[in-house]
DOFI-543373 format. One line per 5 residues: number of its first residue (from 0); for each residue x, y, z of N, C-alpha, C, O, CB. Coordinates in steps of 0.02 Angstrom, whole numbers. Glycine has a CB too. Example, Ala and Ser with C-alpha at 12.3 -4.5 7.8 and 13.67 -1.06 7.14 Angstrom:
REM residues 2
0> 660 -284 390 615 -225 390 660 -165 390 712 -166 423 565 -224 452 | 642 -112 354 684 -53 357 645 2 394 670 57 402 704 -30 286 $
REM end
This chain:
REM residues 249
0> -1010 8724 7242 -1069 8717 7286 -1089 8786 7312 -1049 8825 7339 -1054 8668 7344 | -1143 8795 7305 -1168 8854 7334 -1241 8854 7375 -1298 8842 7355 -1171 8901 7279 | -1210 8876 7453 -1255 8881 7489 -1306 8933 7491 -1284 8990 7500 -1232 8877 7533 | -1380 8926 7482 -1433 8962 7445 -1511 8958 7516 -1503 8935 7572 -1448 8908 7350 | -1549 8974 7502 -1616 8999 7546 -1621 8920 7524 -1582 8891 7562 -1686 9075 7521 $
5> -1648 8879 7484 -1665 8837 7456 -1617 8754 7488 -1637 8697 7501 -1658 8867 7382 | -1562 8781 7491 -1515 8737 7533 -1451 8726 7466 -1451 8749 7409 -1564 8648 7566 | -1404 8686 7499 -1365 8680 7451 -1386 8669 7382 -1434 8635 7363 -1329 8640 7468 | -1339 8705 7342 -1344 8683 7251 -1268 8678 7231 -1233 8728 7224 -1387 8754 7190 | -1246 8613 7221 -1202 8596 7175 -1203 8630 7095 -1258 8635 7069 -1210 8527 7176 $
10> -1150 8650 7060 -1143 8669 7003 -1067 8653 6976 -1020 8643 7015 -1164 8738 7004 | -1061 8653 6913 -972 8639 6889 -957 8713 6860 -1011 8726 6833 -955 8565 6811 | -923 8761 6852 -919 8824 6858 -860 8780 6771 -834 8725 6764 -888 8875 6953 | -865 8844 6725 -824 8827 6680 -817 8902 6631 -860 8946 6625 -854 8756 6644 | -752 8900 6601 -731 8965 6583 -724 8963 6509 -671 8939 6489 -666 8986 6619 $
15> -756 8977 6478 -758 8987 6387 -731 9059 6363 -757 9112 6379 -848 8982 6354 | -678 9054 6324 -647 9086 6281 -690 9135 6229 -675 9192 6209 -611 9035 6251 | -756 9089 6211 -825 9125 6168 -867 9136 6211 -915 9167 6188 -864 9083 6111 | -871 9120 6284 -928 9145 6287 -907 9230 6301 -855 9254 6325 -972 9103 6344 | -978 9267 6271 -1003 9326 6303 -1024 9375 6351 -1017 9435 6360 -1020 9327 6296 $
20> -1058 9311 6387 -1091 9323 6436 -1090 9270 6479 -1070 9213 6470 -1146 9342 6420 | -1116 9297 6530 -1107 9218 6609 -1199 9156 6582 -1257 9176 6576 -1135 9289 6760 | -1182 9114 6576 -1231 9081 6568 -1233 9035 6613 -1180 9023 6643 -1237 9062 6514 | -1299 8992 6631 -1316 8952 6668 -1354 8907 6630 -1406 8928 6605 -1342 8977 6718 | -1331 8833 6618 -1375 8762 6572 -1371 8718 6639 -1318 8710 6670 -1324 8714 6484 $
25> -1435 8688 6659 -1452 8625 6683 -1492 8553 6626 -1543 8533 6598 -1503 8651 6743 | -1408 8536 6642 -1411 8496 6609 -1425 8435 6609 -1387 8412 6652 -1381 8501 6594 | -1469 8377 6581 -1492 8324 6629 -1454 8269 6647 -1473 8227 6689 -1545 8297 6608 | -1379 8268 6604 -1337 8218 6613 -1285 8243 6666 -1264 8206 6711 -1308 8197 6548 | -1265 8315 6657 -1203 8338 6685 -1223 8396 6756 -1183 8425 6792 -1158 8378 6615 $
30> -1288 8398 6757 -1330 8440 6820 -1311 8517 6793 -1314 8535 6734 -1293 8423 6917 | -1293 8555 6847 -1292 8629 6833 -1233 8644 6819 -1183 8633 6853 -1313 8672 6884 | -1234 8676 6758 -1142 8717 6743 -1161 8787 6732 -1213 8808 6707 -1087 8688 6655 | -1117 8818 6754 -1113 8879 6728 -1052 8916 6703 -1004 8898 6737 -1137 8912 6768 | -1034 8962 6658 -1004 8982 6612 -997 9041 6594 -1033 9072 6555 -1018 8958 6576 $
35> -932 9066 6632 -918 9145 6618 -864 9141 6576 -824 9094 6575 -901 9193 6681 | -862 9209 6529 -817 9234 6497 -742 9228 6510 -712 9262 6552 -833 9287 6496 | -707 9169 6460 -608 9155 6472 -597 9241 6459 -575 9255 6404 -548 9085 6384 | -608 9284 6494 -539 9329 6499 -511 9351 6541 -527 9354 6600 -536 9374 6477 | -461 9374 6511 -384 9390 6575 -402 9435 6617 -368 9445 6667 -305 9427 6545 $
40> -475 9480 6600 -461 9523 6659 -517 9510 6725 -525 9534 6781 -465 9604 6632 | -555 9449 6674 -580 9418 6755 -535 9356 6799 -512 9310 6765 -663 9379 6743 | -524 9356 6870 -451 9304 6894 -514 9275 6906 -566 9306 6897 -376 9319 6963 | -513 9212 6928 -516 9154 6948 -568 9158 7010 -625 9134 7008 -448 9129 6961 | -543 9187 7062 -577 9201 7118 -633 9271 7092 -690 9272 7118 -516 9218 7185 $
45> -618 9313 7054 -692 9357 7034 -728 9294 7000 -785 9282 7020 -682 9437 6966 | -711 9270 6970 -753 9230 6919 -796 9174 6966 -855 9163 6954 -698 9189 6856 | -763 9143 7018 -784 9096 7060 -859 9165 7099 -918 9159 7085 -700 9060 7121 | -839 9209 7134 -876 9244 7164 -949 9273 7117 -1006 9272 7140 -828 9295 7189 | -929 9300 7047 -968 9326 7001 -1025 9259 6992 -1085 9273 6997 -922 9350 6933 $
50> -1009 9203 6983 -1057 9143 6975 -1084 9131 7028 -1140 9109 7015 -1031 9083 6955 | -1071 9135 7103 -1115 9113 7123 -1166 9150 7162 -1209 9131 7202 -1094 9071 7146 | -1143 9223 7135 -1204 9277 7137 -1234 9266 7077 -1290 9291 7074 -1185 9356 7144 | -1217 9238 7028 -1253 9228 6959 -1304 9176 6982 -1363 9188 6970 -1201 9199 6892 | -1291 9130 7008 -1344 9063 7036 -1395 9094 7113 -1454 9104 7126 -1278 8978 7069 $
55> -1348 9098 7136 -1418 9138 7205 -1463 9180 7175 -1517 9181 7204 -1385 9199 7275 | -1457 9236 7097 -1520 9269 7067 -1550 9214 7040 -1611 9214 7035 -1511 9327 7012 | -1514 9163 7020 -1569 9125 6982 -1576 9065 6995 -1560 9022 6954 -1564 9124 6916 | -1608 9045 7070 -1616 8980 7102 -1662 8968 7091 -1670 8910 7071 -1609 8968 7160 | -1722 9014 7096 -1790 8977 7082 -1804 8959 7005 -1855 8927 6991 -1851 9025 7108 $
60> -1764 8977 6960 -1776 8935 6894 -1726 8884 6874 -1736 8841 6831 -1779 8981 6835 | -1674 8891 6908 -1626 8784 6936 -1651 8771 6975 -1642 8710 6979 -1541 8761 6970 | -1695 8793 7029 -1720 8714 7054 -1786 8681 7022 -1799 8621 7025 -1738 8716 7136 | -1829 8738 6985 -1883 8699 6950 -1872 8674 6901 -1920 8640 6882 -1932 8726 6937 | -1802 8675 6849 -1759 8635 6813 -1753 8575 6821 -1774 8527 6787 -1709 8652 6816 $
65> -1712 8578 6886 -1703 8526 6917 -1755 8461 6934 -1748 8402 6918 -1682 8553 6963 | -1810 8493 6975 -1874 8468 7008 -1911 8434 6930 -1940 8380 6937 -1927 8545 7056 | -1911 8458 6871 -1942 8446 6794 -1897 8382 6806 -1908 8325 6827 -1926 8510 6715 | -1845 8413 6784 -1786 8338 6764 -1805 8278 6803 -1798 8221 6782 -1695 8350 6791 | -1831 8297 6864 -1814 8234 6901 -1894 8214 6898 -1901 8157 6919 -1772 8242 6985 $
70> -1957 8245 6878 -2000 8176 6851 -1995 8174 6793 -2049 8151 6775 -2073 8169 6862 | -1960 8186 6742 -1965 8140 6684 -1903 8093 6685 -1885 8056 6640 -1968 8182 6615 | -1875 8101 6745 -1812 8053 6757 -1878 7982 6781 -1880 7927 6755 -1735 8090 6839 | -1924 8008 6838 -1955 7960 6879 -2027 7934 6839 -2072 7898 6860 -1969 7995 6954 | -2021 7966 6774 -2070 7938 6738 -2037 7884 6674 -2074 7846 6643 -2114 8003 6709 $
75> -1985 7887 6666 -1959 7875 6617 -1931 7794 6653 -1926 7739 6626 -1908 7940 6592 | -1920 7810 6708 -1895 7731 6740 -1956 7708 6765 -1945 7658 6798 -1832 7727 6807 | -2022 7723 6764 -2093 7687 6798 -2104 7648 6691 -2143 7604 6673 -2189 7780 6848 | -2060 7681 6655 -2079 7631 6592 -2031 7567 6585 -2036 7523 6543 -2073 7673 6519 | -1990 7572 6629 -1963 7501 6646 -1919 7488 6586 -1903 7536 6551 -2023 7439 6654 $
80> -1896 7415 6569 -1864 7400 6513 -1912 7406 6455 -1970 7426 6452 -1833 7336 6519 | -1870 7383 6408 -1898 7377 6336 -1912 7318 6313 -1871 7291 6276 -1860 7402 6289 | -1977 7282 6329 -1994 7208 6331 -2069 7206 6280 -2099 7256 6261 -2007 7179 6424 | -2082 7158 6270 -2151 7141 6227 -2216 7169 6261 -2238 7144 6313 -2161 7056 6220 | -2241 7213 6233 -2296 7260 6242 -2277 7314 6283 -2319 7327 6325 -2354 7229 6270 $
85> -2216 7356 6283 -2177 7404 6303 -2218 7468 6265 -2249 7458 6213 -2096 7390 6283 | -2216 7531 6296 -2232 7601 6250 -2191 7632 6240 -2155 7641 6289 -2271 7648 6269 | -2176 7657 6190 -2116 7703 6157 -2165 7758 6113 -2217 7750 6081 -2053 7650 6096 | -2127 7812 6127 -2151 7870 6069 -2101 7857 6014 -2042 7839 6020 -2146 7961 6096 | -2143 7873 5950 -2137 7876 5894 -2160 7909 5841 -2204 7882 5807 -2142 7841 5887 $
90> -2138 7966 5824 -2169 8014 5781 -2204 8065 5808 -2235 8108 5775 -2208 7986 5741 | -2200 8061 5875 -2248 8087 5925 -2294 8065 5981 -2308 8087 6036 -2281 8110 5896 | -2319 7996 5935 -2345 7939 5988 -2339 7892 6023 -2286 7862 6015 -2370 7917 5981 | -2376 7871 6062 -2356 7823 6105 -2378 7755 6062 -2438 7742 6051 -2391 7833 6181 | -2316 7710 6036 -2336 7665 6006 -2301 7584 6063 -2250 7575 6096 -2308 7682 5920 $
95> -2357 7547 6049 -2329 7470 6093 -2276 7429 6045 -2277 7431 5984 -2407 7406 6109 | -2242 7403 6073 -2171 7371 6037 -2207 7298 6056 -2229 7281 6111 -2074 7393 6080 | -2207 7262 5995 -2222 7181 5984 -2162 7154 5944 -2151 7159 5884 -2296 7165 5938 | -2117 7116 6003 -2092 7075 5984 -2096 7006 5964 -2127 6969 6002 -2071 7082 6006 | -2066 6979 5903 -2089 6931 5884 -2030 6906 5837 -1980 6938 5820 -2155 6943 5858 $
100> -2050 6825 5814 -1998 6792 5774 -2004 6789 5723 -2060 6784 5698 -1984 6740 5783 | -1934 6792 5678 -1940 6819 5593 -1947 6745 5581 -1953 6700 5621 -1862 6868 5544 | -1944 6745 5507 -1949 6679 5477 -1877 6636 5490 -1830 6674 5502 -1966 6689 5394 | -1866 6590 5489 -1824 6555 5496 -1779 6543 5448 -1741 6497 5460 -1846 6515 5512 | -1770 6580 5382 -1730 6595 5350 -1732 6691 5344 -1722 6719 5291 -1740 6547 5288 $
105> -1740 6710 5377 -1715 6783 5378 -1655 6786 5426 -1647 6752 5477 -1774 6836 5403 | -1620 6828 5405 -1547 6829 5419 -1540 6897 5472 -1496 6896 5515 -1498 6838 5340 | -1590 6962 5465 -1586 7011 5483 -1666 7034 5507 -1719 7026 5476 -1549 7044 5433 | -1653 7070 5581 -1715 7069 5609 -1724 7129 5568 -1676 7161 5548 -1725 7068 5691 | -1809 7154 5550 -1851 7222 5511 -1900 7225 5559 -1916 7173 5587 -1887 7215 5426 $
110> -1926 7274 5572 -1975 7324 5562 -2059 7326 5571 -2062 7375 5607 -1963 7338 5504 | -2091 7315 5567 -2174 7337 5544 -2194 7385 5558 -2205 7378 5619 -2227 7303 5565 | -2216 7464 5537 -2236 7522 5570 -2295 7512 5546 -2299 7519 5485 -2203 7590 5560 | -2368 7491 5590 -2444 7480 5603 -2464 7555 5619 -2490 7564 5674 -2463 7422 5672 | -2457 7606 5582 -2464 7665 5593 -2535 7667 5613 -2535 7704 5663 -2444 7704 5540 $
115> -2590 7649 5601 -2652 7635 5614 -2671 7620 5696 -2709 7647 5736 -2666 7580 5569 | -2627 7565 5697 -2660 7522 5760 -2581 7551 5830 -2583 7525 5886 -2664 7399 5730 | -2545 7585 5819 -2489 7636 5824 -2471 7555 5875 -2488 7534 5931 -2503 7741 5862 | -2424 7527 5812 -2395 7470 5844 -2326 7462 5793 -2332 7471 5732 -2453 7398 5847 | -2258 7445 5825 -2196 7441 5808 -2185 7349 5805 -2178 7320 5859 -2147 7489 5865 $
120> -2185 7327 5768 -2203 7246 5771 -2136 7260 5750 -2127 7305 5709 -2270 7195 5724 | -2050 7203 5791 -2019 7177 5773 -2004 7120 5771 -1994 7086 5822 -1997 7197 5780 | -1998 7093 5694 -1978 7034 5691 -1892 7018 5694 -1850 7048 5660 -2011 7013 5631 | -1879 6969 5740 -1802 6970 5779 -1789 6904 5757 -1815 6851 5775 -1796 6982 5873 | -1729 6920 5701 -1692 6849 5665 -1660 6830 5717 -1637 6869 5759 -1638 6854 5598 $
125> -1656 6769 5717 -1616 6734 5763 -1551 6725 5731 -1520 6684 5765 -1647 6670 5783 | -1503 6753 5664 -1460 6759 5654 -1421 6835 5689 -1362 6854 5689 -1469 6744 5594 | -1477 6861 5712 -1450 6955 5710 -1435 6957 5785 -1484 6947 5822 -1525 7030 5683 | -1386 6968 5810 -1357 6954 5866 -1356 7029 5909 -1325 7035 5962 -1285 6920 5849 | -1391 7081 5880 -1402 7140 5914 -1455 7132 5950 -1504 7097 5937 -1406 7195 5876 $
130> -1442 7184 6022 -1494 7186 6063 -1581 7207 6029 -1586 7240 5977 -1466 7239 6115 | -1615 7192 6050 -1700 7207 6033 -1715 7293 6049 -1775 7308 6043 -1760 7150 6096 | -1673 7343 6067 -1655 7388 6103 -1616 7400 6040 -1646 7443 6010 -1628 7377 6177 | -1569 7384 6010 -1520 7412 5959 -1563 7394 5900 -1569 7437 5856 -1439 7377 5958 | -1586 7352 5895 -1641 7324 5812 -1676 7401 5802 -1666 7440 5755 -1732 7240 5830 $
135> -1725 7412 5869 -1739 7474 5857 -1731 7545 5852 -1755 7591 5819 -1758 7473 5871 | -1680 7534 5907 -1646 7620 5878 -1616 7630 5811 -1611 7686 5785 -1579 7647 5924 | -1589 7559 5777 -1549 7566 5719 -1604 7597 5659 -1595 7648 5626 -1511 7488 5699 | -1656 7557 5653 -1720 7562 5628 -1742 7645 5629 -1743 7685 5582 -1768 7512 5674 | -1756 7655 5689 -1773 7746 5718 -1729 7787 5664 -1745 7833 5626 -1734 7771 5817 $
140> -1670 7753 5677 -1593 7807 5646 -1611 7807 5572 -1618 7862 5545 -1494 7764 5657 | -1621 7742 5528 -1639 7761 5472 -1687 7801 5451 -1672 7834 5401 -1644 7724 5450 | -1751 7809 5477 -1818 7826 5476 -1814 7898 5493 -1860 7937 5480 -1862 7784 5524 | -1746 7919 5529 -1734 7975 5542 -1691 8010 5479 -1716 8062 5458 -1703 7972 5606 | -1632 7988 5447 -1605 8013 5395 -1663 8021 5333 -1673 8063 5290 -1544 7969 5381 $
145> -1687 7971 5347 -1757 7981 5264 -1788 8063 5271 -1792 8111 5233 -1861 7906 5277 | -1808 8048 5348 -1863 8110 5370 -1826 8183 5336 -1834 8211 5281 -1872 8119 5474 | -1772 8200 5408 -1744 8245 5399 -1716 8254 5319 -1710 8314 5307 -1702 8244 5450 | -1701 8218 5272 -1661 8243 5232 -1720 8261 5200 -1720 8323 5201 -1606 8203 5201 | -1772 8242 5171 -1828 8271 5161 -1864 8334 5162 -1895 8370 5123 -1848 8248 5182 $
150> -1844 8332 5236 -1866 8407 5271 -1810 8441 5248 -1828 8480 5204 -1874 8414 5361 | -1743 8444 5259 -1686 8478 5224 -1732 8507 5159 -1756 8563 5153 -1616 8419 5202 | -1737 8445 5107 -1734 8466 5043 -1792 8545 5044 -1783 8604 5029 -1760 8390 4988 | -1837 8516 5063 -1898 8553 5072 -1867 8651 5100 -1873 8705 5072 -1951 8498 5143 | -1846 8637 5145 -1860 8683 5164 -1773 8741 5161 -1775 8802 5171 -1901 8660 5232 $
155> -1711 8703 5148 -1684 8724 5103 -1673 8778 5040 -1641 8829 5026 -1688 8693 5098 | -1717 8736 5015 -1738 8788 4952 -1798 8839 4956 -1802 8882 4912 -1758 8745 4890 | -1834 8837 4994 -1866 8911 5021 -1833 8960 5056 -1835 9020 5043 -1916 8905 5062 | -1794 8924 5117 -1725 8972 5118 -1694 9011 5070 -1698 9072 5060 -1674 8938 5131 | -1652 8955 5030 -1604 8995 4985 -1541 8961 5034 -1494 8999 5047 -1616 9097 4981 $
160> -1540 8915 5052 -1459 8908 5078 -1450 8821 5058 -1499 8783 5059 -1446 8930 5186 | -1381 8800 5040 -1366 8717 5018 -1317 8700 5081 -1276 8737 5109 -1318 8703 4927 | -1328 8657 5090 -1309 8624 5164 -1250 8596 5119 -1252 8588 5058 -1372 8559 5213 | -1177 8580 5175 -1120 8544 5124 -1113 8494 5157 -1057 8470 5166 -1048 8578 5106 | -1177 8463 5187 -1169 8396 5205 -1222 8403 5270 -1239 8457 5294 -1084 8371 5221 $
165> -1250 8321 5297 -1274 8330 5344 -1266 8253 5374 -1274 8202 5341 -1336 8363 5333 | -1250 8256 5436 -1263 8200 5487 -1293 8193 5524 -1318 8243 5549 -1235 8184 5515 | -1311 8118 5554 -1352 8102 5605 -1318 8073 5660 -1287 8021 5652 -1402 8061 5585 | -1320 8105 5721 -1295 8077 5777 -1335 8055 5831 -1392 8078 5826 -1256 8115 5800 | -1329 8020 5878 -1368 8032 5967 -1331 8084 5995 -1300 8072 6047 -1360 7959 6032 $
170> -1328 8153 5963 -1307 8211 6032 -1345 8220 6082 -1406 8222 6070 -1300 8282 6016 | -1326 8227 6139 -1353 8229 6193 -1365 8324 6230 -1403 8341 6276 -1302 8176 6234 | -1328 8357 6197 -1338 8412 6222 -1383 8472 6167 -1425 8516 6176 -1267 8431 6243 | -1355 8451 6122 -1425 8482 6062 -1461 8432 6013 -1446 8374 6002 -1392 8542 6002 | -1503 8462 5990 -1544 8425 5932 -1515 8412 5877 -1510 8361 5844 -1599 8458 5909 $
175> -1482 8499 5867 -1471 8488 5811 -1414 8548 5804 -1420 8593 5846 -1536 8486 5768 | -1357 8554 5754 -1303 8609 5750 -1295 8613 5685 -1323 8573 5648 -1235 8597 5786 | -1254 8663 5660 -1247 8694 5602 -1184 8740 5596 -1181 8798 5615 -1306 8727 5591 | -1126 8698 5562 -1074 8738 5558 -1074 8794 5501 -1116 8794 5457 -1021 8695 5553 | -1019 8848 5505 -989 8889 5465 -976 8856 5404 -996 8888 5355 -935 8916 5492 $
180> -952 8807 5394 -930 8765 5321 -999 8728 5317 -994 8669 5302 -851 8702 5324 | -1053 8748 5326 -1130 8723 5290 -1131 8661 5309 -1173 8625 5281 -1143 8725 5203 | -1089 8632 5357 -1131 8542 5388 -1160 8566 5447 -1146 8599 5497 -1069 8460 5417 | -1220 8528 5415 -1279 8522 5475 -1280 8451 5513 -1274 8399 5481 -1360 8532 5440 | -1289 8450 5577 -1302 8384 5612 -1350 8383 5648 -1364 8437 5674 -1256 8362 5650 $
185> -1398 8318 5665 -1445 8298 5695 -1459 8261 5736 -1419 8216 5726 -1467 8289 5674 | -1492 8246 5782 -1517 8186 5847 -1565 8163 5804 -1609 8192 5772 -1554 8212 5935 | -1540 8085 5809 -1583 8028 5773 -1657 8016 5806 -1706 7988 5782 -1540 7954 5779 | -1646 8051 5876 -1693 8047 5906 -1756 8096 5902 -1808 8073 5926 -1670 8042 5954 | -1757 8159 5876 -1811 8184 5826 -1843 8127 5806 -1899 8144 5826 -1785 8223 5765 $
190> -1853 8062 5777 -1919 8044 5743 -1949 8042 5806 -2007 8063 5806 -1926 7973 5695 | -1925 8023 5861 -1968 7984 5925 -2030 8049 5928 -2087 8036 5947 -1909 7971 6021 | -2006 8124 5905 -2064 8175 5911 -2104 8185 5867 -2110 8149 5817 -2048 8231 5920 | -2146 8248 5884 -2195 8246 5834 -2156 8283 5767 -2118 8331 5767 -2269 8287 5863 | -2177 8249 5717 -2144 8276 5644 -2136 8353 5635 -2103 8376 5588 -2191 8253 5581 $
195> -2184 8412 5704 -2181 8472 5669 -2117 8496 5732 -2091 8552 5725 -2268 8521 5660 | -2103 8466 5770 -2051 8479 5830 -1956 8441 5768 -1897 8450 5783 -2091 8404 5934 | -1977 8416 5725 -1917 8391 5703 -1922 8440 5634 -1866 8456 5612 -1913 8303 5695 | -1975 8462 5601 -1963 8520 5540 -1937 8578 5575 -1893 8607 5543 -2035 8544 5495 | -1955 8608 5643 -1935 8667 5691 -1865 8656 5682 -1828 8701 5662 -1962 8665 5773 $
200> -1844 8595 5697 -1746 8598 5725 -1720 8604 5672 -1666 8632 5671 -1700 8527 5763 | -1753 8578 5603 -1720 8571 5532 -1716 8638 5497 -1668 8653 5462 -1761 8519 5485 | -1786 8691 5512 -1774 8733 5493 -1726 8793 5538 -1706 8846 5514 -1829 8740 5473 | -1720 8778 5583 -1675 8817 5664 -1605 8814 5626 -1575 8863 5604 -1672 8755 5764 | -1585 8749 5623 -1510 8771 5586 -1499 8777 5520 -1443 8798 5505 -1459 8727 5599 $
205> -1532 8766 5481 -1534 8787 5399 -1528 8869 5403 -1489 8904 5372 -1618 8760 5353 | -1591 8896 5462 -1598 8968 5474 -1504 8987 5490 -1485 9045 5483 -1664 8984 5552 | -1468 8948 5506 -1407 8974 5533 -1364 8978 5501 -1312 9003 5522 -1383 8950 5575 | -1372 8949 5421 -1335 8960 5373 -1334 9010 5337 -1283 9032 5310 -1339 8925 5342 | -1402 9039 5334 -1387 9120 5326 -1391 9167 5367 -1388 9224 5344 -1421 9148 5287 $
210> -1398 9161 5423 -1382 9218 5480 -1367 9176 5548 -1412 9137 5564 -1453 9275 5494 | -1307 9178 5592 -1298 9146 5647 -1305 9208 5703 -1306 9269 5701 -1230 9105 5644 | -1309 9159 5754 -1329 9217 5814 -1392 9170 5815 -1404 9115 5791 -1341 9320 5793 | -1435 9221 5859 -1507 9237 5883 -1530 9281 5895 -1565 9284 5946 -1526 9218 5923 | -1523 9334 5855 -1535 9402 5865 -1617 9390 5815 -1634 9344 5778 -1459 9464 5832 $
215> -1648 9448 5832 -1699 9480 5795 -1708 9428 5714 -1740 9377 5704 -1671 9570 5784 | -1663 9468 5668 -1679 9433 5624 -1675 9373 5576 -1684 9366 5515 -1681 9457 5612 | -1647 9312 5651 -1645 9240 5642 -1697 9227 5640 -1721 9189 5598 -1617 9200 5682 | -1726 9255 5683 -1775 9226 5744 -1846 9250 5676 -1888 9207 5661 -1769 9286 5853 | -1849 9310 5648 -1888 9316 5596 -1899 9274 5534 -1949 9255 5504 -1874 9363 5581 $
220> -1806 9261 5520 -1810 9196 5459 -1863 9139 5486 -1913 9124 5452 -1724 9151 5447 | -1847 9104 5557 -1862 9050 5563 -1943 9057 5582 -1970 9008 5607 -1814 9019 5607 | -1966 9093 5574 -2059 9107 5576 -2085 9118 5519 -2144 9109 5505 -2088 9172 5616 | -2027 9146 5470 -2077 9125 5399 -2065 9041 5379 -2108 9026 5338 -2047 9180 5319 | -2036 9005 5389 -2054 8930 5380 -2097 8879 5440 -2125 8824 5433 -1983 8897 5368 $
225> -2087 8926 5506 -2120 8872 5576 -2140 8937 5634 -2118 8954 5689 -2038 8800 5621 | -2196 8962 5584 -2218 9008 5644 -2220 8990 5704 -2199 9022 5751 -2276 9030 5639 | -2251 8927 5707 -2266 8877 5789 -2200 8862 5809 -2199 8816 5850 -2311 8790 5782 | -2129 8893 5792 -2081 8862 5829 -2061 8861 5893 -2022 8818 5914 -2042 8871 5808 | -2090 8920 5938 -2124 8918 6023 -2129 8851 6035 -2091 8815 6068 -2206 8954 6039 $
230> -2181 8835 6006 -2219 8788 6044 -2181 8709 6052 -2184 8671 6100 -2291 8784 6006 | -2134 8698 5969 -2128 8641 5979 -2041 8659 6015 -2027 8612 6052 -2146 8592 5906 | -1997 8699 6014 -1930 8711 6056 -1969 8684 6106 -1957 8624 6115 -1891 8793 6068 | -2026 8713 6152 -2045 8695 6219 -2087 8654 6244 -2111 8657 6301 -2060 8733 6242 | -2101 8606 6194 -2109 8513 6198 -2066 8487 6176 -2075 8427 6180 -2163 8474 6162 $
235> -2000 8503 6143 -1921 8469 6152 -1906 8476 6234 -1902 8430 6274 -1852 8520 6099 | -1900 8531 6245 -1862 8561 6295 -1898 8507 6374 -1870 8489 6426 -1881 8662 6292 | -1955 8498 6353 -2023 8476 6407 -2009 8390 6396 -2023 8341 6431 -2127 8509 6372 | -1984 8396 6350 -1999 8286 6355 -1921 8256 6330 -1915 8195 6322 -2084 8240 6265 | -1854 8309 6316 -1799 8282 6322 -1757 8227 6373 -1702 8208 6353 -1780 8326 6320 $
240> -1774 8211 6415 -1756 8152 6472 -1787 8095 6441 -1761 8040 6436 -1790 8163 6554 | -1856 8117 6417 -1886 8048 6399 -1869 8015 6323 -1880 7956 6309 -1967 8058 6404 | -1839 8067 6277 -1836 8045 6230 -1767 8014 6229 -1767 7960 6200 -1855 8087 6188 | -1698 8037 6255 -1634 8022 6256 -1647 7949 6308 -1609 7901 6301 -1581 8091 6285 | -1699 7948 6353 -1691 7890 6398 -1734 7827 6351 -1735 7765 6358 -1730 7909 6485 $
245> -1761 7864 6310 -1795 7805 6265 -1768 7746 6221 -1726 7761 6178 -1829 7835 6222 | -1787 7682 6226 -1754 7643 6210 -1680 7607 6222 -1632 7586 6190 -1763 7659 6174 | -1702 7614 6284 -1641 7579 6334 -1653 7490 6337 -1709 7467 6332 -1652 7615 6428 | -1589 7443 6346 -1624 7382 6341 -1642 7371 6427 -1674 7322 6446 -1572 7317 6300 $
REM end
């Protein structure tokens, strides 16, 4: 806790072995952490003191962190549950969810994407015992491996780099990662954006298979495939609460 002009600010102070440098993430599940360098020749009490001169320089950009987080926290609960004629983004848009009953010999609730009339029509078997909330995220998740692997293929091979595998998860703290042994992983939750905010993340860590870091000339790879990648990092960065809070039952 650190007492500030602003008034108290809670933070979880934590010590990484990799990190470099002292960093500060407000995070929307875990609030403010910050993160200085595991070494021996900083003790415990410098390290406690060094952070929270690290946070008093930089209060006025955690609390407008903060102050963001908390209306797309207060916008995201004014959308209430996930009921018949509900709005969900999808692909980018705001599409209405119509629930409805499958045929009476369908075994497994599907789908309708009314891309036109930007309507998600599910039909809900009365054999399929998953929530109306799980029908659709499961749905999202597939619609998401099609996308991205797509985008992989695509943009892959203008690179010049072969991925040695790729998964789809709900991570909550990135979009998307990219190990040293060439597996790439993803948030299923990319389709909920617009398709050029989910080619940005695909090409972000493909870019990391041939150069890691973020130095200079990552940051060059990844503008010859998504010059616009500004823009869409900072409509991830701008509507993340709403997309991880999306599709709650």
């Amino acid at each position: 806790m650190a007492d500030l002009p602003g008034g108290p600010l809670a933070y979880t102070l934590r010590r990484s072995s990799r990190a470099r440098r002292i960093r500060v993430v407000v995070d929307p599940a875990r609030g403010v952490i910050v993160t200085i360098p595991g070494t021996r020749r900083l003790g415990i009490g410098d390290g406690r003191r060094f952070a929270a001169g690290f946070v008093a320089e930089r209060e006025g950009w955690i609390r407008r962190h903060l102050e963001h987080q908390a209306r797309q926290r207060a916008a995201t609960a004014e959308r209430g549950p996930l009921v018949d004629g509900a709005a969900v983004l999808f692909l980018g848009r705001e599409h209405r969810v119509a629930f409805v009953p499958a045929r009476s010999s369908a075994r497994r609730s599907t789908i309708l994407h009314d891309a036109g009339a930007g309507v998600l029509v599910v039909r809900l078997a009365a054999p399929d015992r998953r929530r109306p909330a799980a029908v659709l995220a499961d749905w999202c998740r597939a619609r998401a491996r099609a996308t991205i692997d797509a985008a992989v293929a695509v943009h892959a091979a203008a690179l010049g780099v072969t991925p040695t595998g790729i998964s789809i998860r709900d991570q909550r703290s990135r979009w998307g990662s990219a190990s040293r042994n060439g597996r790439l992983s993803f948030s299923w939750r990319l389709i909920l954006a617009p398709p050029e905010a989910l080619e940005t993340v695909v090409v972000h860590e493909l870019a990391h298979l041939r150069v890691f870091g973020h130095g200079p000339t990552f940051w060059t790879l990844v503008e010859t495939r998504r010059p616009d990648h500004r823009t869409w990092r900072r409509w991830l960065r701008e509507r993340s609460m709403e997309l991880h809070g999306a599709l709650a039952a």
